[in-house]
FITI-470981 format. One line per 5 residues: number of its first residue (from 1); their letters; for each residue z, y, x of N, C-alpha, C, O. Coordinates in steps of 0.05 Angstrom, whole numbers. Example, Ala and Ser with C-alpha at 12.3 -4.5 7.8 and 13.67 -1.06 7.14 Angstrom:
% residues 2
1> as> 156,-114,264,156,-90,246,156,-66,264,169,-66,285 | 142,-45,257,143,-21,273,157,1,258,161,23,268
***
This chain:
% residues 351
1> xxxxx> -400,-555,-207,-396,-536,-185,-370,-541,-169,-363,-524,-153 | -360,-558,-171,-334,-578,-153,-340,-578,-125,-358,-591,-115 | -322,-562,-110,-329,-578,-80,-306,-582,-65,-284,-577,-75 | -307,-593,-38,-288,-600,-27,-286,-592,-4,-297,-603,16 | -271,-570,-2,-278,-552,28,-253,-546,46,-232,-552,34
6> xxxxx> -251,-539,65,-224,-540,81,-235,-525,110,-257,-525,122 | -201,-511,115,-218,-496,133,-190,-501,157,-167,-506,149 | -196,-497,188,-173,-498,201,-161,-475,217,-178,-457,217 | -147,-470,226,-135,-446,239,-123,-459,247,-117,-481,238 | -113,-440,279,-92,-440,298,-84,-410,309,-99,-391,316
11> xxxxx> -59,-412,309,-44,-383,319,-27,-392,339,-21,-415,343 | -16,-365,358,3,-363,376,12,-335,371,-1,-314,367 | 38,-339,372,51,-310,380,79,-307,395,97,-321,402 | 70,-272,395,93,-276,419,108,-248,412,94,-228,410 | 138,-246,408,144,-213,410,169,-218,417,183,-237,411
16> xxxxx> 175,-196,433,188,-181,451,208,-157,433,198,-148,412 | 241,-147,445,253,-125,434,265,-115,468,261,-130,488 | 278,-92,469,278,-90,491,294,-60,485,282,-43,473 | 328,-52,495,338,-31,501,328,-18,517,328,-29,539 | 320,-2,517,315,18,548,334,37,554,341,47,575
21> xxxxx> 346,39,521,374,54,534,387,44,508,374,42,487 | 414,37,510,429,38,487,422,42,459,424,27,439 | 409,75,462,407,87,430,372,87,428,361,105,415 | 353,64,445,325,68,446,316,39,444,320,24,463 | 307,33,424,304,9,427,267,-2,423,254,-1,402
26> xxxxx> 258,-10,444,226,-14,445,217,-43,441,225,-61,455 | 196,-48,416,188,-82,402,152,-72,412,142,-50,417 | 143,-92,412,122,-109,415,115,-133,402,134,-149,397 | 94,-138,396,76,-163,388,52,-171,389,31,-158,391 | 55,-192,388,21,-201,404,11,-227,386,21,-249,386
31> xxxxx> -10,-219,371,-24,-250,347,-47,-260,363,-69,-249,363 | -40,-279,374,-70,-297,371,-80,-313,343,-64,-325,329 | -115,-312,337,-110,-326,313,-147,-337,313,-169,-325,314 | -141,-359,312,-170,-383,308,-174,-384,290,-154,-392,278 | -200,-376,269,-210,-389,244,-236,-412,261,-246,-411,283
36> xxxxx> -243,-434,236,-265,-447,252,-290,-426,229,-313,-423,236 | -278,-415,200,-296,-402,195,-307,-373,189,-326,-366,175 | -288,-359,207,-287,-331,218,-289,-329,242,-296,-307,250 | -283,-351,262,-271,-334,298,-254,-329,299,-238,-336,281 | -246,-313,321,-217,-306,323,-220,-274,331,-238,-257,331
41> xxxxx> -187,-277,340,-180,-253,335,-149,-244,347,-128,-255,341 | -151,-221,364,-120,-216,378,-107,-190,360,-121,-169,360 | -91,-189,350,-78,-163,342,-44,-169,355,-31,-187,366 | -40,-134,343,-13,-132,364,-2,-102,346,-16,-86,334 | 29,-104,350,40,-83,343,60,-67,356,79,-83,361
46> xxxxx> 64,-51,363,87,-33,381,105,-17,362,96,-5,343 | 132,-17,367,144,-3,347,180,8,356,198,-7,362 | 181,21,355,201,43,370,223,46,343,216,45,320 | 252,51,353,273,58,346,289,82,366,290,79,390 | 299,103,352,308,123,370,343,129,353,346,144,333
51> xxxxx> 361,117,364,386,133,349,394,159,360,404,164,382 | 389,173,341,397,204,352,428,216,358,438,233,373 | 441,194,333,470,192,335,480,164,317,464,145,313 | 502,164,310,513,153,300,503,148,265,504,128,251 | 494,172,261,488,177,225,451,182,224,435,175,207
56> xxxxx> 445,196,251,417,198,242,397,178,262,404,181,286 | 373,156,259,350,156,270,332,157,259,330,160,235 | 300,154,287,277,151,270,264,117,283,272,100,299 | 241,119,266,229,95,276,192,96,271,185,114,256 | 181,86,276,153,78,283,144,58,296,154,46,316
61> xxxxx> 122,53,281,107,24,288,71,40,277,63,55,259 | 57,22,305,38,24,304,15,0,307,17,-6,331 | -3,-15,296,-8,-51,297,-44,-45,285,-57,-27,274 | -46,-64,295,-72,-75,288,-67,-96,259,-44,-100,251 | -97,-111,243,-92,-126,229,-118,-151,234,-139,-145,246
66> xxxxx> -116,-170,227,-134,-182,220,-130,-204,191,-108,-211,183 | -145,-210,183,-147,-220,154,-175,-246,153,-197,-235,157 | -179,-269,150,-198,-277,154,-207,-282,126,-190,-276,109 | -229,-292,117,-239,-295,96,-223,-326,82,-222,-347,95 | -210,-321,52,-199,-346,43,-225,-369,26,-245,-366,13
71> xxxxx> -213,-385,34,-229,-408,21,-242,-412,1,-262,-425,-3 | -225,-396,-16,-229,-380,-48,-266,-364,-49,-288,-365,-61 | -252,-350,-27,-282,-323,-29,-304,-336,-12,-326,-325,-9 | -298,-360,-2,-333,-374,3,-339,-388,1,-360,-396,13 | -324,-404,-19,-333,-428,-32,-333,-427,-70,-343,-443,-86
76> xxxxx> -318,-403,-76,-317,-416,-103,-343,-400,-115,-356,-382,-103 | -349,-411,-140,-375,-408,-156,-374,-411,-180,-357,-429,-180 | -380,-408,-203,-371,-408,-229,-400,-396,-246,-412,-379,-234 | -410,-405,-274,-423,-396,-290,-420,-389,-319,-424,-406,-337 | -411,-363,-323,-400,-358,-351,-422,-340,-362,-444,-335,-351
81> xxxxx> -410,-329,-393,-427,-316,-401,-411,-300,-412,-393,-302,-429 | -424,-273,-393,-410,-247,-405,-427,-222,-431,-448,-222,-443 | -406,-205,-429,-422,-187,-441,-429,-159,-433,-415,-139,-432 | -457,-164,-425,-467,-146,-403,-486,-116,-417,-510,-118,-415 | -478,-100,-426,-483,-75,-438,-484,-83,-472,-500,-77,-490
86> xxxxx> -472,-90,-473,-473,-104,-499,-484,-139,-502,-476,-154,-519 | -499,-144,-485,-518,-174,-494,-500,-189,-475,-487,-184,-454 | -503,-212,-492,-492,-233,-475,-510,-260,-459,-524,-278,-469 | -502,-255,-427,-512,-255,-399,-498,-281,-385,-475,-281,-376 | -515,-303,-384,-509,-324,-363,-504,-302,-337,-519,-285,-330
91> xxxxx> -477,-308,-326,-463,-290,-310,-459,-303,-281,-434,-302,-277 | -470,-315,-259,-464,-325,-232,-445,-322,-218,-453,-305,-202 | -424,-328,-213,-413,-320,-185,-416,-341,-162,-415,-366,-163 | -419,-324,-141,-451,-350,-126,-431,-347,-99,-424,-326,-88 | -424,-379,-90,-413,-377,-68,-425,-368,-47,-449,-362,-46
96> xxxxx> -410,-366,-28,-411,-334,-10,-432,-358,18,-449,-350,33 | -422,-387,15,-439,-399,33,-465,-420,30,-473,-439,44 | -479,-406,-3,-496,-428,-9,-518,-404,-6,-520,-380,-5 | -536,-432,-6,-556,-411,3,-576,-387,-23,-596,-373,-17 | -565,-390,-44,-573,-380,-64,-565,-346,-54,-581,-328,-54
101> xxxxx> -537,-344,-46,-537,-329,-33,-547,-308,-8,-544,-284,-4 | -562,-330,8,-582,-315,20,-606,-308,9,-619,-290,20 | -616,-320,-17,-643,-310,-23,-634,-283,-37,-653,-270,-45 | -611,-272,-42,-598,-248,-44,-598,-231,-31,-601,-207,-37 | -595,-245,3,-594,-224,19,-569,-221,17,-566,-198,27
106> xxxxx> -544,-229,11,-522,-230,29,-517,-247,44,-522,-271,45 | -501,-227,62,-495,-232,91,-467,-257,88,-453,-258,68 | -463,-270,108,-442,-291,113,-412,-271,112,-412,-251,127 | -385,-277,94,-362,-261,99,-357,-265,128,-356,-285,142 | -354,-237,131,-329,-235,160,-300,-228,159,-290,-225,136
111> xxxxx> -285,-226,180,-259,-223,171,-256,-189,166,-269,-172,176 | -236,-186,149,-219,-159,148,-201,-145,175,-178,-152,179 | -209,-133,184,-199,-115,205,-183,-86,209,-196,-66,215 | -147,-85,205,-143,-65,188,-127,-45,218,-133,-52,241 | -112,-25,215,-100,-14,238,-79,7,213,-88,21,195
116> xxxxx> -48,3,220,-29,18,214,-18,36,226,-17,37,250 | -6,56,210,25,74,226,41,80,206,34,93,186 | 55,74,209,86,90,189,101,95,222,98,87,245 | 120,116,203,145,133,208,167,142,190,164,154,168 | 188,135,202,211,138,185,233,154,198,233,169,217
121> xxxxx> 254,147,181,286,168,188,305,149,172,299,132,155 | 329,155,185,343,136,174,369,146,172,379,148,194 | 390,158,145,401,177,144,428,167,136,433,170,112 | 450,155,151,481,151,139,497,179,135,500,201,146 | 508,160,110,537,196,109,567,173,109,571,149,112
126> xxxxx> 587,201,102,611,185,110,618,167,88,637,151,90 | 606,169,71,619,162,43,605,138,32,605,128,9 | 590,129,59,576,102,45,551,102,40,540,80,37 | 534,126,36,516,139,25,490,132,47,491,141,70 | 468,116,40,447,115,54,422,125,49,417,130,25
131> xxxxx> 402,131,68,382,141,57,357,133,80,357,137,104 | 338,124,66,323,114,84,292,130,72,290,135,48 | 268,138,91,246,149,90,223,138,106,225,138,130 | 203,130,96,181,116,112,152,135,112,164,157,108 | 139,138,113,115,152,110,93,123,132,94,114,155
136> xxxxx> 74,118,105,53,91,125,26,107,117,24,128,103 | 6,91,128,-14,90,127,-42,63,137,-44,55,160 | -53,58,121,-58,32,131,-94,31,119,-102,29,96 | -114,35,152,-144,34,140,-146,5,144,-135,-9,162 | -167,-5,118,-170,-29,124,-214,-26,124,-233,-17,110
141> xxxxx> -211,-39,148,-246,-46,147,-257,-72,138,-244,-92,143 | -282,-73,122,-297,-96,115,-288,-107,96,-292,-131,92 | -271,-90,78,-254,-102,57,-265,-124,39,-285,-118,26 | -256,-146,37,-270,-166,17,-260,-163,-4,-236,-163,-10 | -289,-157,-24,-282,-158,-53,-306,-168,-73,-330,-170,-65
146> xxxxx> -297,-174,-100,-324,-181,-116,-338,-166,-127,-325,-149,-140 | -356,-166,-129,-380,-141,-134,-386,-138,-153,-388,-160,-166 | -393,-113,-170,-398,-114,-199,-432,-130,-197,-450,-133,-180 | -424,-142,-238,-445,-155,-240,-474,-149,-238,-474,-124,-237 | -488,-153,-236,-521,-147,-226,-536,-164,-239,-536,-188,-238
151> xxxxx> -552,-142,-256,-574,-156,-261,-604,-144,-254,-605,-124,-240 | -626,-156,-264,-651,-149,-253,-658,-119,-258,-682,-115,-256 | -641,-95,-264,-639,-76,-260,-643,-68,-223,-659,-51,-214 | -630,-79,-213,-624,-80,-186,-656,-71,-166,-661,-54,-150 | -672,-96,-181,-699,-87,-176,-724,-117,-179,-718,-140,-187
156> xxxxx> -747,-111,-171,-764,-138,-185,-767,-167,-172,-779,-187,-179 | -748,-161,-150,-753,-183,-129,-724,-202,-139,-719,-226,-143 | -704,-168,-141,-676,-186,-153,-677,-198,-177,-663,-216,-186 | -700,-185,-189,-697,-206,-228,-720,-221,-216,-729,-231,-237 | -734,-227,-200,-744,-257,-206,-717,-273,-186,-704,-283,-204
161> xxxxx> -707,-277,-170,-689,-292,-169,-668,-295,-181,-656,-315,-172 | -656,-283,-199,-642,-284,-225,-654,-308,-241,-642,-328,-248 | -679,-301,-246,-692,-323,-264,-705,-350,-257,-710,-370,-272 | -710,-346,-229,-710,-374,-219,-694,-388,-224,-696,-412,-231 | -671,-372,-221,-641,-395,-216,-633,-393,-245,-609,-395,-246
166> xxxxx> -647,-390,-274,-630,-381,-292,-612,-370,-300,-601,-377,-321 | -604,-350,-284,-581,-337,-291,-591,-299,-302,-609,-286,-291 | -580,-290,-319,-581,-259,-320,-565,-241,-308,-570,-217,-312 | -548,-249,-295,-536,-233,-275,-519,-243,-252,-507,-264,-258 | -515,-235,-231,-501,-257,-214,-477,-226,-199,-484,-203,-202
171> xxxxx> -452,-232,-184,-446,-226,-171,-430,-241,-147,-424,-265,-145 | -428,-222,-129,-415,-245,-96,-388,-231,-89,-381,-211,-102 | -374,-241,-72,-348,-238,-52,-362,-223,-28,-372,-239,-12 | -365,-198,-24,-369,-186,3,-353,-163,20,-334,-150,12 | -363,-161,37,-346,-144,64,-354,-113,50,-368,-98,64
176> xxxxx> -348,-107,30,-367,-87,13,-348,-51,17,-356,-29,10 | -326,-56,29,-312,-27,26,-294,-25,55,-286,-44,70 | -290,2,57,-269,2,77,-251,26,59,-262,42,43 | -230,25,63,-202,38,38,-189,45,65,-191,35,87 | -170,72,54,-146,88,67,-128,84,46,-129,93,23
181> xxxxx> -110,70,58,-76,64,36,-67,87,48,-79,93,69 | -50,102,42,-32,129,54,-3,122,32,-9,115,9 | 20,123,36,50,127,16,71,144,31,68,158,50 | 96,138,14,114,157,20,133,120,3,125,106,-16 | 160,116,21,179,100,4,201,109,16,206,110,41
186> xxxxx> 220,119,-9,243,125,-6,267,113,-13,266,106,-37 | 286,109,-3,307,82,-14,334,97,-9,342,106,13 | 347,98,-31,381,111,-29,404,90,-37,404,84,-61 | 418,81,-25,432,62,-32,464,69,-31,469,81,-10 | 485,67,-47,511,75,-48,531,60,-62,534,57,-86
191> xxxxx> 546,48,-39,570,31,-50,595,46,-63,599,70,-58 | 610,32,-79,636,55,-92,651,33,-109,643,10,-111 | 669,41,-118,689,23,-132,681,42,-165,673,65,-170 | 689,13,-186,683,16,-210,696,2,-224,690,-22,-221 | 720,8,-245,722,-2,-269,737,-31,-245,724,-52,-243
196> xxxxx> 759,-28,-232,774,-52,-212,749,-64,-201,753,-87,-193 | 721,-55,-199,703,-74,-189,692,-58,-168,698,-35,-163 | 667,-78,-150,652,-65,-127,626,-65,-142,615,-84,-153 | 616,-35,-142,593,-28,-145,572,-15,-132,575,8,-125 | 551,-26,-128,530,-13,-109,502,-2,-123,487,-13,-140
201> xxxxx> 501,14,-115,484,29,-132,462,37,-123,465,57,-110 | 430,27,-127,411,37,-110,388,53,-120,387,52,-145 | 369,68,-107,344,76,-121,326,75,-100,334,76,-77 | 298,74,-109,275,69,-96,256,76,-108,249,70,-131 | 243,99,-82,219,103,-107,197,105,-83,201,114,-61
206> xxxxx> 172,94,-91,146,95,-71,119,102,-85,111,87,-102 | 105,125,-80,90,133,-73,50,125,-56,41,129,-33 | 43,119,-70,19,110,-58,-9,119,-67,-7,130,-88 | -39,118,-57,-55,125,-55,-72,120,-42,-74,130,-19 | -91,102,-53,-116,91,-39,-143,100,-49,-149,104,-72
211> xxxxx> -161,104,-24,-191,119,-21,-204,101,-14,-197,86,4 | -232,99,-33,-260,85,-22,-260,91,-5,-252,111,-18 | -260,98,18,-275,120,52,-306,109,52,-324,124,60 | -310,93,45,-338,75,48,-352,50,37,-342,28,42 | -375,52,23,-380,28,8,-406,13,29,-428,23,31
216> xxxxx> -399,-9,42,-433,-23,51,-444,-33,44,-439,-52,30 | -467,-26,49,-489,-57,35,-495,-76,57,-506,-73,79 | -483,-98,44,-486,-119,55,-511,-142,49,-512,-164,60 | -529,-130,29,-547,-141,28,-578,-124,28,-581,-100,22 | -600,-144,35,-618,-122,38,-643,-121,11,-666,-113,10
221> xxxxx> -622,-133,-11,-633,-130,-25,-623,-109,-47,-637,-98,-64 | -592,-103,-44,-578,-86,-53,-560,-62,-47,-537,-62,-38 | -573,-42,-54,-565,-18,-53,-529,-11,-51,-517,-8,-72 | -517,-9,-29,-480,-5,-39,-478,11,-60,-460,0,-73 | -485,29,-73,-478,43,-96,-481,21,-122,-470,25,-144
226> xxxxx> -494,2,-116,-492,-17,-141,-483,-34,-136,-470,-41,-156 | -480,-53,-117,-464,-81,-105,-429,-60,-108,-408,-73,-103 | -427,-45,-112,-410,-38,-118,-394,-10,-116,-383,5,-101 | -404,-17,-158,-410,15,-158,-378,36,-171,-357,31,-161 | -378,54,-188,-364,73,-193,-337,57,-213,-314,64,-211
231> xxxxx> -345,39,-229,-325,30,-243,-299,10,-219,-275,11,-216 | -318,-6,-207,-306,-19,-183,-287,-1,-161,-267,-10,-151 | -294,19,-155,-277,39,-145,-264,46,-156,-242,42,-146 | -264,58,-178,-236,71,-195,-206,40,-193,-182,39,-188 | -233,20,-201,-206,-5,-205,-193,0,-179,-170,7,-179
236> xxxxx> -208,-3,-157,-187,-6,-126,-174,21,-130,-150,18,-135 | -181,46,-129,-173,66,-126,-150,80,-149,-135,100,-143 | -150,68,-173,-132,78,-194,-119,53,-211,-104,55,-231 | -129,26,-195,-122,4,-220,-94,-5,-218,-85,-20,-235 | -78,4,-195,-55,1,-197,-37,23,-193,-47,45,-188
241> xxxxx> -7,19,-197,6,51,-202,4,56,-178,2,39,-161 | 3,82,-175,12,93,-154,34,118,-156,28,141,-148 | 57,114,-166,87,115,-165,94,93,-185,87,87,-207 | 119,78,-162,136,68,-180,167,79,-170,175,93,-152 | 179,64,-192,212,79,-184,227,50,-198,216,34,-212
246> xxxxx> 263,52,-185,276,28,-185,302,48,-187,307,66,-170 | 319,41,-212,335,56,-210,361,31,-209,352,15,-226 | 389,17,-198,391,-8,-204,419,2,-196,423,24,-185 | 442,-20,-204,462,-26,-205,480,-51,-207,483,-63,-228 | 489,-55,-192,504,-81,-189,533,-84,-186,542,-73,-166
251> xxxxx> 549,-95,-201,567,-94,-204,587,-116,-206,585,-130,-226 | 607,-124,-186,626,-149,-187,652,-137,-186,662,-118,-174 | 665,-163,-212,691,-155,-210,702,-189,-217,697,-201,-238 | 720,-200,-193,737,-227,-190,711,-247,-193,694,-253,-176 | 714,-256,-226,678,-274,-223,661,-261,-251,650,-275,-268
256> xxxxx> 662,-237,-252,645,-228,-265,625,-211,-247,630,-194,-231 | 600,-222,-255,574,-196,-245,556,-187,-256,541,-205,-265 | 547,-160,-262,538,-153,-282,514,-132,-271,521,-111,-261 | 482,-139,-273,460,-127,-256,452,-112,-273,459,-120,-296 | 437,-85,-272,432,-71,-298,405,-50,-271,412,-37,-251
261> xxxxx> 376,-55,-282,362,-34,-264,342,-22,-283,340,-34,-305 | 331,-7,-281,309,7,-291,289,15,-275,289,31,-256 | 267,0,-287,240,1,-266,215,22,-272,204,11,-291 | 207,36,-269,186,50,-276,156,43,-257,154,45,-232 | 134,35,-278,110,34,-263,91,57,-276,88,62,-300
266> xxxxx> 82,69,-255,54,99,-263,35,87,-280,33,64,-289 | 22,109,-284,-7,102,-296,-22,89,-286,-12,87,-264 | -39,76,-286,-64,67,-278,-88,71,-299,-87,76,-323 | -108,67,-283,-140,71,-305,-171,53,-285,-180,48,-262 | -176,50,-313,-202,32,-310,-224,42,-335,-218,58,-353
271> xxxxx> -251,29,-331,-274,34,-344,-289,2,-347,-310,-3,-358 | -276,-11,-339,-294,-39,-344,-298,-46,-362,-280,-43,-378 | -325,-59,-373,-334,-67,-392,-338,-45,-421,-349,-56,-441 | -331,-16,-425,-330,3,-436,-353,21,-432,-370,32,-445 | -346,19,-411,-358,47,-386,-344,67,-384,-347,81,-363
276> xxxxx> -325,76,-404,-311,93,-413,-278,98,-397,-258,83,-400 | -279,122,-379,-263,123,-362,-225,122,-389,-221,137,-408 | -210,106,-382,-189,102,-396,-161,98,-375,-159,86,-354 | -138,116,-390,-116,115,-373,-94,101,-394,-94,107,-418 | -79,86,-385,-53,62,-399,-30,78,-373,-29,75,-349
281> xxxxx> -16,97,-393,7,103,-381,35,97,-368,42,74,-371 | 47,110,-358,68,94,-341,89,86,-355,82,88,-378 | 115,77,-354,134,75,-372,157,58,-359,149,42,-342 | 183,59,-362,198,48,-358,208,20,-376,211,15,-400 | 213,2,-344,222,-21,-360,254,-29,-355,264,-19,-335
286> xxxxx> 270,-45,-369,299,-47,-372,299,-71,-368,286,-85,-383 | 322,-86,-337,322,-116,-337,353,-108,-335,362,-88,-323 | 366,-127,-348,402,-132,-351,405,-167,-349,389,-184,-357 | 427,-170,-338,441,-197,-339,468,-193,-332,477,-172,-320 | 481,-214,-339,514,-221,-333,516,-242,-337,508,-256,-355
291> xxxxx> 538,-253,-299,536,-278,-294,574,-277,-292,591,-261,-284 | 574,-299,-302,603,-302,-302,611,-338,-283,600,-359,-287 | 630,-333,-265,632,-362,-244,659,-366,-251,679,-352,-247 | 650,-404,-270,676,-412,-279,680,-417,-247,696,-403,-233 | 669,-432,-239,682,-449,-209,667,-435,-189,650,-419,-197
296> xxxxx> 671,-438,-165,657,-443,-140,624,-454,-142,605,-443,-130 | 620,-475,-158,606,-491,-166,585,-490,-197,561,-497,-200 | 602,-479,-214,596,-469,-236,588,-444,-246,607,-428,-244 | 565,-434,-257,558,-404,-261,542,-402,-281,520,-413,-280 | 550,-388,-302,533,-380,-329,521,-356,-329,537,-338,-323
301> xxxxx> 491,-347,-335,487,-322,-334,464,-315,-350,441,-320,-344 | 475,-300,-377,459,-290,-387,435,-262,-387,444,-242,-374 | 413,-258,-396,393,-233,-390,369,-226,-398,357,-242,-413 | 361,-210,-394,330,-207,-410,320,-189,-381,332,-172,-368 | 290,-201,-379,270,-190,-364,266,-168,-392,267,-176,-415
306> xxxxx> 261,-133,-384,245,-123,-406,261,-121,-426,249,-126,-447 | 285,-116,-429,303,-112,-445,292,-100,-472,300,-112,-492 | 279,-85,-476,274,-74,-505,242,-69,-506,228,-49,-510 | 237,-101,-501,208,-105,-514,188,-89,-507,172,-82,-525 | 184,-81,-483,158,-60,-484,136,-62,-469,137,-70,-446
311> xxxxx> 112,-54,-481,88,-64,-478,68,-32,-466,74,-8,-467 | 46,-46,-457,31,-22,-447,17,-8,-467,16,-20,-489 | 5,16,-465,-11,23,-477,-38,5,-498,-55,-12,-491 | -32,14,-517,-54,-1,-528,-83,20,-531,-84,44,-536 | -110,-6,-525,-131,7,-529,-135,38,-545,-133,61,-538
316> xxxxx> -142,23,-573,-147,34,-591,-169,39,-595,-184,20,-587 | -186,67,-608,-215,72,-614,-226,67,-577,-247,54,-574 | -212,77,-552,-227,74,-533,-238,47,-518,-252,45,-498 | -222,23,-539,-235,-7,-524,-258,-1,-542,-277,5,-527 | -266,0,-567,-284,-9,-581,-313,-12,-567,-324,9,-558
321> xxxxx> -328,-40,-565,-319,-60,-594,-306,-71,-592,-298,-82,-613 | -287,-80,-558,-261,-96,-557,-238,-101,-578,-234,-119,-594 | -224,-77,-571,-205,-70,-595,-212,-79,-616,-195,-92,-629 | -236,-76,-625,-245,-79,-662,-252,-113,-656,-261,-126,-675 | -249,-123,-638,-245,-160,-637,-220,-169,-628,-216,-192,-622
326> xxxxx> -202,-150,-627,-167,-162,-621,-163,-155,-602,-139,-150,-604 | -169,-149,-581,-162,-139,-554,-150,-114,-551,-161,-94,-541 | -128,-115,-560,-111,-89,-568,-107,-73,-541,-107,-49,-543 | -102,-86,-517,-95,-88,-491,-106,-81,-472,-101,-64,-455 | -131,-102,-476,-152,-95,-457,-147,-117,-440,-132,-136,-447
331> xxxxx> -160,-115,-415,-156,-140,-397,-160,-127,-368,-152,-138,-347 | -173,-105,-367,-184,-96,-337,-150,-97,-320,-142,-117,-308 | -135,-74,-322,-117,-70,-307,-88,-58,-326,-91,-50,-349 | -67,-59,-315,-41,-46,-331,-26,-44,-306,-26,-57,-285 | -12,-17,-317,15,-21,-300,31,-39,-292,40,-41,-269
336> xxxxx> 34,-58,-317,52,-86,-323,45,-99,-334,24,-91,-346 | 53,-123,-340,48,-158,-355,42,-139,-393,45,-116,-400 | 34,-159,-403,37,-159,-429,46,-175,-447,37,-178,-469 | 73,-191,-434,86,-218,-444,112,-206,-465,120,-216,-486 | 121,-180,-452,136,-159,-468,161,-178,-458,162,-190,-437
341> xxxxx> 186,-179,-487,212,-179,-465,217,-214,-454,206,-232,-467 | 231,-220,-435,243,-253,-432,264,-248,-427,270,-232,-409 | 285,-263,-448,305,-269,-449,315,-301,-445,299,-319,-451 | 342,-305,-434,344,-327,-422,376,-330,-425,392,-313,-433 | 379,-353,-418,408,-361,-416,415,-386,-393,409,-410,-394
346> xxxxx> 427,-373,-374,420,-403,-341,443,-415,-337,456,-397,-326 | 458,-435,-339,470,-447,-326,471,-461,-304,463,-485,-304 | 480,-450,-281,478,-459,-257,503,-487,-239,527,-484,-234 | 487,-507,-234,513,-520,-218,503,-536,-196,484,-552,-194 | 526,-525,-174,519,-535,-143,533,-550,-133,557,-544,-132
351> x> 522,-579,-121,535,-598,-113,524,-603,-92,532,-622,-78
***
C-alpha cells in the first residue's frame, strides 16, 4: 500500500497596520492560496486596537479560514485487524482518492472553510501587574475527519462491497462535521523582586468548548449518523480538556535560574472500543529546573518534566476486556502523556 504522492501550492500575502489616531490602531490581511488538489482560495482578517488610556485597551479581530486537505488524508491507506464488537475484523482505511472509495460513495475531500472573532481587554496597574482577557470563537465547516468503523451493518449493498474487497469493515477521511470552538483565555503576569533576585510570576488559565453543530453525509451510501456516529462526537466534543491552567514562576539571581510551574489539564471522556461512556480526570502536573551559568558560554541545568510521577486515570473494571489484557490506560484519549515523570541533567555550551 506504498505510494508516492506530492502535492503543490502557491500563496501570496499581503497585510497592512495603520494609526488612524495615535491611541487607534487598524490591521488587515489578505491570503491568496493555490492547491493543485483542492483549488484555491482568498481569506482575510481585520483586526482593531483601541487604547483607552495609558493602563486600559481593547482589541478584536475578525478573519476567514481556509485549510486544504493534507496529503495524509488522501492518500494514506492501511489494513489492520481490529476488534469490532468483540470479533476480530480485517479493518480498511481506504484512501480518500482510490477508487474503492467511490464504490462507497464517497465524495472527493474538499478544503476546510472556517470564520473567527475574539475580543479582548488589556489591563496594566502601577505595580507591574498585568492582565490580559480574550473571549474567541471559531466555526469550522467541512471539518475533515476519520470515520468510525463500518461494517456491513451499514446495509446490503455496503456488505457486499466489504466482501468483494475482503475486508469486514472499512473506514474513510471525510468533510463529515462542522464544530463551534467558543473559549475564554486569561493571562496575569507580575514582576517583583525575590530573595536579591528578579522574579516574574505568571498564570494562565483557558477555557474551551467545542459542539458537533452538524454531521454530513458524504456518501450515498451512508447515513451521517453512522459515518460518524455518537462515540466519534464525544471524542471531538469531550476528548480533550476543556480547562487548563498554568500556574509558573521564574526566577534569576547573578547566574542562577530557577523555573518552577504547575500545569493543570481537565477531564476529558471517551467510549471507544467499550461503548461505555468513561471520564479520566483532570489533575495537576509539576515541571522544576535550575540552571546555573558558569560562563557566558557555559550552562548546567538540571529538572524533571512531571516532577512527582503522575499518571492519568487508570481504566479499571470500565476498560474490561481491555484492562483485563493490560491496558490499564486505555488508548482513546487523556488529558496527558502516559510516560509519567522525565528527568534530565543538560549541559549547555556556545561557541
Amino acid at each position: 500500500q506504498a505510494v508516492d504522492a506530492t502535492r503543490d501550492s502557491y500563496g501570496a500575502y499581503v497585510d497592512a497596520e495603520y494609526y488612524v489616531t495615535p491611541d487607534f490602531l487598524l490591521a488587515g490581511a489578505l491570503r491568496y492560496e493555490d492547491y493543485d488538489i483542492a483549488g484555491d482560495n482568498i481569506s482575510g482578517k481585520l483586526s482593531a486596537r483601541y487604547d483607552i488610556n495609558s493602563d486600559l485597551s481593547v482589541r478584536g479581530t475578525v478573519s476567514t479560514g481556509f485549510r486544504a486537505p493534507g496529503v495524509q488524508q488522501i492518500y494514506y491507506s492501511q489494513v489492520s485487524t481490529n476488534i469490532v464488537n468483540g470479533t476480530l475484523v480485517e479493518t480498511g482505511t481506504i484512501a480518500n482518492d482510490d477508487e474503492v472509495a467511490r464504490q462507497f460513495g464517497i465524495n472527493e475531500l474538499e478544503e476546510e472553510t472556517s470564520e473567527s472573532i475574539s475580543m479582548g481587554l488589556i489591563k496594566r496597574f502601577n505595580n507591574g501587574f498585568d492582565l490580559t482577557m480574550d473571549f474567541y470563537q471559531i466555526n469550522i465547516d467541512d471539518r475533515i475527519v476519520l470515520s468510525e468503523s463500518l461494517t456491513a451493518d451499514v446495509g446490503a449493498e455496503f456488505g457486499q462491497i466489504l466482501e468483494d474487497n475482503n475486508l469486514g469493515a472499512a473506514q474513510f477521511f471525510t468533510n463529515s462535521v462542522d464544530t463551534k470552538t467558543t473559549g475564554l483565555v486569561v493571562i496575569a503576569s507580575y514582576p517583583t523582586e525575590f530573595m536579591d533576585g528578579n522574579l516574574n510570576l505568571t498564570a494562565a488559565m483557558s477555557f474551551m468548548n467545542t459542539d458537533v453543530e452538524q454531521v454530513n453525509s458524504v456518501s450515498s451510501l451512508i447515513p451521517g449518523e453512522q459515518i460518524f456516529n455518537d462515540t466519534q462526537v464525544l471524542r471531538l466534543e469531550e476528548g480533550q480538556p476543556s480547562e487548563k491552567a498554568t500556574l509558573s514562576g521564574d526566577w534569576t539571581r547573578d547566574a542562577w535560574n530557577v523555573n518552577l510551574a504547575f500545569n493543570y489539564f481537565g477531564p476529558v471522556e471517551g467510549q471507544a472500543f467499550t461503548g461505555v461512556r468513561h471520564e479520566w480526570g483532570g489533575k495537576w502536573l509539576t515541571d522544576l529546573s535550575i540552571g546555573y551559568d558558569f560562563t557566558d558560554s557555559l550552562n548546567v541545568r538540571i529538572g524533571a518534566n512531571n516532577l512527582f510521577d503522575t499518571y492519568p486515570d487508570e481504566w479499571g473494571s470500565a476498560g474490561s476486556p481491555f484492562s483485563d489484557a493490560g491496558f490499564k490506560y486505555g488508548w482513546e484519549t487523556f488529558p496527558f502523556g502516559i510516560n509519567g515523570g522525565y528527568y534530565y541533567a543538560r549541559l549547555n555550551y556556545t561557541f
